[in-house]
N, C-alpha and C positions, 0 to 999 in steps of 0.2 A: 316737854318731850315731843310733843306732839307736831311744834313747828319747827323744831332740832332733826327731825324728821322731815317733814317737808321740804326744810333747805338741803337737805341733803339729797333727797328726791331729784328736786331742780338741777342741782347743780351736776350730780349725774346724767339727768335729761340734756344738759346744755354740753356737757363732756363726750355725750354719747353722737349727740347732731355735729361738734366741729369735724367728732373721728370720721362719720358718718361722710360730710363735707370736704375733707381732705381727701377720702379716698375716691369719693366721685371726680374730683376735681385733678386729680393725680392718674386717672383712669386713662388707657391708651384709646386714643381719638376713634381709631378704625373702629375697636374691636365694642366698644362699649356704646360710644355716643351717635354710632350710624346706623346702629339697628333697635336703639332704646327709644322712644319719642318722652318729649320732656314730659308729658303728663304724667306719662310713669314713674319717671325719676320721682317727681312730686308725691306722688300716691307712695312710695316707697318710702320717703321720707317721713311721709304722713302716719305710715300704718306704724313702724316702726317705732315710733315717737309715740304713738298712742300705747304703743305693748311697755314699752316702759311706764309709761306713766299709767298706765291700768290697774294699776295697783292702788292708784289710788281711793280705790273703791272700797278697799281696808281698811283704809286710815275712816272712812266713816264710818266703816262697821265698829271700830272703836271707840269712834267716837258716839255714836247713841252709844253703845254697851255704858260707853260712861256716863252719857247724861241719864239714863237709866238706872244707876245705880246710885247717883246722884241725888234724882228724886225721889227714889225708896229710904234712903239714908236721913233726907228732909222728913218725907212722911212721919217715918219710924221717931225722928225728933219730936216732931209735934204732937204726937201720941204719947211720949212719955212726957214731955216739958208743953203744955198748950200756950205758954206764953211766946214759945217762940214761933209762934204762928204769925205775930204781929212786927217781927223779926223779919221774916222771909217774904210776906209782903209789901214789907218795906223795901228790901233787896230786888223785888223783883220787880218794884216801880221804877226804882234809880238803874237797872238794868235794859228796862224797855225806855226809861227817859233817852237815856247813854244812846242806844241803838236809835233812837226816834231821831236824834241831831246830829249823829254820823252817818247817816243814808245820805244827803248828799254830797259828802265826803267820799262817798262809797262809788257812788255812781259815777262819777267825775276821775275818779284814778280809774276805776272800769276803762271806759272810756278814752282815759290816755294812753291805757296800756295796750287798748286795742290801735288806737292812730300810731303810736309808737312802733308797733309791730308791720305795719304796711309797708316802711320801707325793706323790712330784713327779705316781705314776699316777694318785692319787686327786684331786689338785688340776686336772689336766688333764681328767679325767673331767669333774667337778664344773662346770669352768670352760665345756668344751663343753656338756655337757646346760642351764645357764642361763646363755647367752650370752645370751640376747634381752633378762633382766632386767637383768644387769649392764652392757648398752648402754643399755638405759635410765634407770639411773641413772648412768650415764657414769662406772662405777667401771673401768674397763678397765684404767688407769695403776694401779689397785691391785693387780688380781688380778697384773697383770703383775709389778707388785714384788713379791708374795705366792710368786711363782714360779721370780724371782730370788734372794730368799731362801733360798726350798730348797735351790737350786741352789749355792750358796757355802755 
């Protein structure tokens, strides 16, 4: 449930940034892009994208609630059955084995998904600082595929 949620999370945050990016990009030159400085646009983009996804500070308030329940549910086992004491930490050595040999697993897709992500900053940049030329050659449907691309 938990990651049926998360993607769904995502994928609203990425539905919410193209609308977000359409409309900047679609914005009338004068009116918006000559009295806005790109930093702002960015910070805009930024905060915006954070209110969405600030929510996600729920999904671990649930998450301990469950591992919390969790471990009273184990306790509560082992008090009534003391055999399965030798059960659970069994479980929890093959748990921390598990975890011990996908850290750097872990850290290496970290890692890519941050290198992965520099270009989408650098195209947004790009696309902000020369919005007025790219409206005037009416490449807009480009850059916009240029940005969906990264993004898949």
């Amino acid at each position: 449930m938990l990651i049926i949620n998360m993607r769904i999370r995502i994928d609203t945050s990425r539905t919410f940034f193209n609308m977000m990016l359409d409309r900047v990009i679609h914005a009338p030159v004068n009116i918006y892009f000559d009295v806005t400085p790109v930093g702002r646009i960015l910070g805009i983009f930024n905060f915006n994208l954070q209110a969405v996804e600030g929510i996600l500070y729920l999904q671990f308030q649930e998450f301990l609630m469950l591992l919390i329940n969790t471990f009273l549910i184990l306790m509560m086992t082992v008090i009534v059955i003391p055999q399965m004491a030798i059960v659970l930490i069994l479980m929890i050595y093959k748990c921390y084995t598990f975890f011990y040999y996908m850290k750097p697993a872990i850290k290496e897709s970290e890692r890519l998904a941050q290198s992965t992500g520099a270009p989408i900053f650098a195209l947004c940049k790009q696309t902000f600082s020369g919005i007025s030329i790219i409206r005037a050659f009416g490449k807009q449907g480009e850059f916009t595929q240029r940005f969906l691309d990264l993004l898949h």
